[in-house]
C-alpha positions as CSV (number, residue, x, y, z in Angstrom):
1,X,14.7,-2.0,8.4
2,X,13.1,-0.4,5.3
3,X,14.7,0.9,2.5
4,X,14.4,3.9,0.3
5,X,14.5,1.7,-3.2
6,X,10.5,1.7,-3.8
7,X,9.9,5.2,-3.7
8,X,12.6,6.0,-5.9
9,X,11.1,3.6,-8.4
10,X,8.3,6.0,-8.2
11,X,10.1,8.9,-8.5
12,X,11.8,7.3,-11.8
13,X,8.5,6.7,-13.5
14,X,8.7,3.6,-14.4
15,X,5.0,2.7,-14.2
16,X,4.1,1.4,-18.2
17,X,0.6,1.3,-17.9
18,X,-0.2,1.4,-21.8
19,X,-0.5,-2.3,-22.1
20,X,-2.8,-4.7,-20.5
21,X,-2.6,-8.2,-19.7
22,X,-5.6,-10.5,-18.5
23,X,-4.9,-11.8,-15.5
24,X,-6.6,-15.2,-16.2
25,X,-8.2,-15.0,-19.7
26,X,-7.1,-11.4,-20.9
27,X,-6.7,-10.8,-24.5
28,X,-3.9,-8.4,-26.1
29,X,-0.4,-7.7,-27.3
30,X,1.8,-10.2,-25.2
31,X,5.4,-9.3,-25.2
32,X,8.0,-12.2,-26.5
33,X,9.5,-14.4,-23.4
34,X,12.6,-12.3,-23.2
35,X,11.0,-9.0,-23.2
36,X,9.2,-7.3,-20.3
37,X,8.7,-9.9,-17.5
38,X,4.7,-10.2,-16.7
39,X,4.1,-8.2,-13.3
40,X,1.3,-10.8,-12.8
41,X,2.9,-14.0,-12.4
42,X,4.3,-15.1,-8.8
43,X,7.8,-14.5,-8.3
44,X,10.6,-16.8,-6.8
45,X,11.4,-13.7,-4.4
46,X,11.0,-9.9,-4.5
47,X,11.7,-6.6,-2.3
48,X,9.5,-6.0,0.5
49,X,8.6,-3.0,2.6
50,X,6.1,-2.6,5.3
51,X,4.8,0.0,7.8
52,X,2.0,0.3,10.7
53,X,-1.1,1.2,10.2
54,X,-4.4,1.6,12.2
55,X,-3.6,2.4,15.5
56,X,-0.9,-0.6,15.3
57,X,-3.5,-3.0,14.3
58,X,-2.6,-3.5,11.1
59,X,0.3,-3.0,8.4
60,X,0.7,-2.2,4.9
61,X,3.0,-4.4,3.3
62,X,4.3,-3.1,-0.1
63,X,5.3,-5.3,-3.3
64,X,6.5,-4.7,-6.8
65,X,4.2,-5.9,-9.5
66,X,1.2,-4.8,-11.7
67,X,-0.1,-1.4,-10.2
68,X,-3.6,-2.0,-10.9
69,X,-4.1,-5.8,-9.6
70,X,-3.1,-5.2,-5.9
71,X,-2.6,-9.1,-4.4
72,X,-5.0,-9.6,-1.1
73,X,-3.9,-11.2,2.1
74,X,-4.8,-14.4,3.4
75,X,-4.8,-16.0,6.8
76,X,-1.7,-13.7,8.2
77,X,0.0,-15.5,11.5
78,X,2.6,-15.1,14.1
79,X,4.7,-16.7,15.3
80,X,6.9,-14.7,18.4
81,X,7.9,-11.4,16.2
82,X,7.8,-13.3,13.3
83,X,4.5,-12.3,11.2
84,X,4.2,-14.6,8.1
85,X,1.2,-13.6,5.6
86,X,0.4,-15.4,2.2
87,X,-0.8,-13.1,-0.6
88,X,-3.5,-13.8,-3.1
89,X,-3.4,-12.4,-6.7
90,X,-6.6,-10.9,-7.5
91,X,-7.5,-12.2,-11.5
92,X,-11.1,-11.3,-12.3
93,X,-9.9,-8.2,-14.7
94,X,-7.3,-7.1,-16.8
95,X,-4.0,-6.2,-15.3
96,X,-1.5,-4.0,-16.2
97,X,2.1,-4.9,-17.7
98,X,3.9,-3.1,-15.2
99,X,6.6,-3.3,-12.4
100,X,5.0,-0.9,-9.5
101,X,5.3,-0.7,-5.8
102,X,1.7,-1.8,-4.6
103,X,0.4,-1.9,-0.7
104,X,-1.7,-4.5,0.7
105,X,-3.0,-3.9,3.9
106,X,-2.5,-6.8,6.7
107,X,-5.2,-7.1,9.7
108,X,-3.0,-8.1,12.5
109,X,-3.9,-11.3,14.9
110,X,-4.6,-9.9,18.1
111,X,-1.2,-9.9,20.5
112,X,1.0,-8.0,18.5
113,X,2.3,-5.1,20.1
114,X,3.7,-2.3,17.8
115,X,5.9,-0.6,20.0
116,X,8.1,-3.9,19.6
117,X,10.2,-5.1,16.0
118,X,8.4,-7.2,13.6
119,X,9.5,-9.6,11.2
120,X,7.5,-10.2,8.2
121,X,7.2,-13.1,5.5
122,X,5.4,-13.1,2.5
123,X,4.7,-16.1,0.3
124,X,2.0,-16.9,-2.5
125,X,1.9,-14.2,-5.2
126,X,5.2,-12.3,-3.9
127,X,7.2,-13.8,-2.0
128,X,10.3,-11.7,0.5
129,X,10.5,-10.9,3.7
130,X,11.5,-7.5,5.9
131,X,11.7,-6.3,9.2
132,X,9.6,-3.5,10.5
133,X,10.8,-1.6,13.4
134,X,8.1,-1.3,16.6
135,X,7.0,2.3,17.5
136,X,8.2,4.6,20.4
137,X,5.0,4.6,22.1
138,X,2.0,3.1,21.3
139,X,0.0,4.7,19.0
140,X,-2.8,7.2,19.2
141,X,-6.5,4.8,19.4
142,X,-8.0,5.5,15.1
143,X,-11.9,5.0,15.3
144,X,-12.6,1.9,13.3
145,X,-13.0,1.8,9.7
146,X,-11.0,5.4,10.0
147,X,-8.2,6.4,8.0
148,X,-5.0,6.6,9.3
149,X,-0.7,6.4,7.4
150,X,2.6,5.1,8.1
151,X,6.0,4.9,6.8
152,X,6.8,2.7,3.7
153,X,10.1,3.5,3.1
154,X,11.8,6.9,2.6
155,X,9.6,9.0,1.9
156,X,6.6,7.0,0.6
157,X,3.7,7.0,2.8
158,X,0.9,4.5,2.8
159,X,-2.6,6.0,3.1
160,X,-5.5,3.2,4.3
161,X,-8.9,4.2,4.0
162,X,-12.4,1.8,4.0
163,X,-14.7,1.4,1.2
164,X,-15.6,0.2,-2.0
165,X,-13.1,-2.8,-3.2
166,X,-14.3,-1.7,-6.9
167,X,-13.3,1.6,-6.6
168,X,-10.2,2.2,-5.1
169,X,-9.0,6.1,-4.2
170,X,-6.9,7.4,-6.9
171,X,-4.0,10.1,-6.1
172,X,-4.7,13.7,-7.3
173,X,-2.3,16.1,-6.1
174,X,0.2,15.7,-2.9
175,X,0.9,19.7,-1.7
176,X,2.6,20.9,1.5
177,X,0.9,22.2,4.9
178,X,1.4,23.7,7.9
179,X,0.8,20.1,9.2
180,X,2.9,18.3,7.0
181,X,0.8,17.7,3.5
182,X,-2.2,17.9,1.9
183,X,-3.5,14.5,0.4
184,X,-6.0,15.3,-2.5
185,X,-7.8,12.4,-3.7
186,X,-9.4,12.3,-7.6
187,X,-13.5,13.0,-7.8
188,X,-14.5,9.4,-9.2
189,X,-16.7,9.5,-12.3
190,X,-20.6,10.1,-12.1
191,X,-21.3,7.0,-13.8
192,X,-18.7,5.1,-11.6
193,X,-19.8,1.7,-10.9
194,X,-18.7,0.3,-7.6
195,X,-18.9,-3.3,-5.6
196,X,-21.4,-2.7,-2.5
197,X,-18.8,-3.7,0.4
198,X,-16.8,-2.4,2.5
199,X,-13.1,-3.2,2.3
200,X,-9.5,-1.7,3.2
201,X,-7.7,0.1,0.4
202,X,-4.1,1.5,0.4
203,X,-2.3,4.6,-1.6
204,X,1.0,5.2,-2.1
205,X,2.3,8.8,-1.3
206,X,5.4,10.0,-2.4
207,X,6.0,13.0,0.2
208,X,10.0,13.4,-1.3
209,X,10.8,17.5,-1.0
210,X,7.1,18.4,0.2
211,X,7.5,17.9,4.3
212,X,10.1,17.9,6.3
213,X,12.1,15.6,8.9
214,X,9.9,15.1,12.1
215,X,6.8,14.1,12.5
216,X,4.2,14.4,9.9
217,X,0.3,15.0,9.7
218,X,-1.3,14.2,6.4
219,X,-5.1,16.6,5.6
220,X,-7.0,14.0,3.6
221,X,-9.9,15.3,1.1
222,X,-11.4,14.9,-2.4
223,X,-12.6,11.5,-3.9
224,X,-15.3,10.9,-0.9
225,X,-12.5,10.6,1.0
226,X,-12.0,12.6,4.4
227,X,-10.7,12.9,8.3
228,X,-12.7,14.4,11.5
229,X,-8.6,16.3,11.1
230,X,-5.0,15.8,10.7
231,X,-4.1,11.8,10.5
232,X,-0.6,11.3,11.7
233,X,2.1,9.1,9.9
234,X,3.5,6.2,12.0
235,X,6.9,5.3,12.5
236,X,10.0,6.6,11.4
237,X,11.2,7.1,7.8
């Protein structure tokens, strides 16, 4: 089942994003082999959490490592509940020295049914496994490339919307509704320059103190980022 540990790493602050590393070539202050472990490198094993996403058809699976390189999934499979996906690191900019829950978003093969328990492995960059519990009912059909949330763990929220890889949606302000919450996104800059594609991105929501038990809807806006309305949050915190 998921835990509460990753949003409370949010909540403690612990992101250090003043020092960069390159992922592959990267130049800059490198601390000494007993100091801060690099956030980049793959991991013998590490915490997992996961929720649904997309109607059921997909799932964010969430990681600790550097908050600004988010590691890719590649050719995820299942295997009876068991869904096994290898993630990639992505190395073509600088990364930051930092221990972060991150959420990569997981296209699901076709078969999996959401209202039923999944088991997840992760290997490659991160590797961890964790268990995912299946919905009540079957979710609500999301139009495609249309945004949608689920559960994470406690009460961090993951929040997938389509568009620029380059440019991912960066968190402004999280503020309470008759719904559930208001998700304000960050204007990107004018000069802003972003890869021409269009590709799944997730953010992180720490909702802790701003809705309450029950089911939640989350208003997105800001940051070319918006809903036709309310999008709801799947599964259960």
């Amino acid at each position: 089942m998921v835990r509460r540990s990753l949003p409370v790493l949010m909540g403690l602050g612990i992101l250090s994003v003043g020092v960069l590393v390159g992922c592959a070539t990267g130049t800059g202050s490198v601390p000494a082999e007993d100091e801060t472990p690099d956030a980049t490198s793959p991991s013998a094993s590490s915490e997992v959490d996961a929720g649904w996403l997309d109607a059921g058809r997909g799932v964010a699976v969430v990681t600790l490592g550097s908050s600004s390189c988010v590691p890719v999934a590649a050719d995820p499979s299942i295997s009876g509940t068991t869904l096994t996906v290898d993630l990639v690191d992505v190395t073509d900019g600088p990364c930051t020295r930092d221990m972060a829950p991150r959420a990569t978003y997981v296209a699901l093969p076709s078969g999996v049914d959401p209202t039923q328990d999944l088991d997840i492995v992760v290997t490659g960059a991160v590797a961890g496994a964790t268990s995912l519990a299946g919905l009540a009912t079957s979710p609500a059909p999301v139009a495609e490339f249309g945004p949608s949330a689920g559960w994470v763990g406690g009460d961090l929220a993951a929040i997938l919307t389509w568009g620029s890889s380059g440019c991912r949606p960066q968190l402004e302000a999280v503020t309470s509704s008759d719904a559930g919450a208001t998700v304000t996104f960050a204007e990107p800059p004018a000069d802003q320059v972003c890869t021409m594609d269009l590709a799944p991105r997730v953010t992180l929501a720490d909702l802790t103190g701003i809705v309450g038990d029950g089911s939640v809807e989350l208003t997105l806006s800001g940051g070319n980022v918006a809903s036709d309305g309310p999008v709801p949050v799947l599964g259960n915190r």
